[in-house]
DOKOL-623420 format. One record per residue: x, y, z of N, C-alpha, C in turn. Coordinates in steps of 0.05 Angstrom, whole numbers, plus 5000, padded with zeros to 4 digits. Layout:
XYZXYZXYZ/...
# end
This chain:
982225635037982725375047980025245054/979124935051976524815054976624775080/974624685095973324485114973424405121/975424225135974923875139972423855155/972023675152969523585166969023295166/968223155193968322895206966622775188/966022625174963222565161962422235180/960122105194960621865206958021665185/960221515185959421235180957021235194/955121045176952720895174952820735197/955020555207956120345210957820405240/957620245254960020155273961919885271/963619895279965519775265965519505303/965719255302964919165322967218895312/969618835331969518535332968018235346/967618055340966417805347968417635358/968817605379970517435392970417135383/968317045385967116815378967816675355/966716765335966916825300970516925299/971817055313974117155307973517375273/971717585271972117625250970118035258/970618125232970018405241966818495235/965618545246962518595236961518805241/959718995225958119225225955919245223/955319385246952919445260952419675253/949219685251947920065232947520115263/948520435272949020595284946320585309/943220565289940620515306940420215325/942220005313942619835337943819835347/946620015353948720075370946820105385/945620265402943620435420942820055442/942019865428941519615434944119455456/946219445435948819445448949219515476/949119795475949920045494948119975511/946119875508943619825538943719605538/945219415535945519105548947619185556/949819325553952319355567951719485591/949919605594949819815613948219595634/946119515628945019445644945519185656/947718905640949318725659950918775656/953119005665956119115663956018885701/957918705690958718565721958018375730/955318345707953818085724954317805701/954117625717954817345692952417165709/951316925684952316955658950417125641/952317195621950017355600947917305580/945617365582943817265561944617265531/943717145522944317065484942917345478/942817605482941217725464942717745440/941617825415942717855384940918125380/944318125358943418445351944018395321/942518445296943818425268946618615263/947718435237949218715231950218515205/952418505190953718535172956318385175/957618205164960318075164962618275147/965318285153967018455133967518095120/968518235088970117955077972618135066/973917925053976618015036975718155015/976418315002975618374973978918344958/978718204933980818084934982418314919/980518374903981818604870982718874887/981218864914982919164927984619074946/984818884963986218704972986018795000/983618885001982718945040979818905042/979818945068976418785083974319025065/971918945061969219115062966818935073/965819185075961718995080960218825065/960218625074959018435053955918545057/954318605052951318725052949918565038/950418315024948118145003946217995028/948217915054946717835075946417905100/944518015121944718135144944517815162/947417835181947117615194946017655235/945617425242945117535272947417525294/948517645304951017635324949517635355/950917485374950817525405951417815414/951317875426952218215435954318135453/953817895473955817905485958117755482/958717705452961417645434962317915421/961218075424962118395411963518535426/965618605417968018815431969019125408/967519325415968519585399970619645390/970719675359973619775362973620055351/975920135369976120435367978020465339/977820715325979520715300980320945291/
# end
């Protein structure tokens, strides 16, 4: 019998409140995220910091979301909400 084994994404998977739409963030700017959360967890209002990442779009011929990667766009951090999956 094989392996299973977890293999992780490049990618975090992040909604945009704002934008209403799903965006992905490479794993080395999560780290960015995670220390603006930490450090105004409570306090308002929040600074505009931006973090890059990636828009999902439709893909029509498979008929679900992927990474659009032709363009890296800039997001607020504090329009970003994790989603667990």
């Amino acid at each position: 019998m094989g392996i299973l084994r977890n293999i992780k994404s490049d990618h975090e998977i992040y909604e945009n409140k704002s934008l209403e739409c799903l965006v992905a963030i490479e794993r080395n700017d999560c780290k960015q995220i995670k220390a603006f959360r930490k450090k105004y967890k409570g306090k308002e209002p929040l600074p505009n910091d931006k973090v890059e990442g990636y828009k999902f779009v439709m893909d029509e011929e498979f008929d679900s979301l992927k990474i659009d990667f032709s363009q890296k766009l800039s997001f607020e951090i504090k329009d970003l909400i994790n989603v667990k999956g």
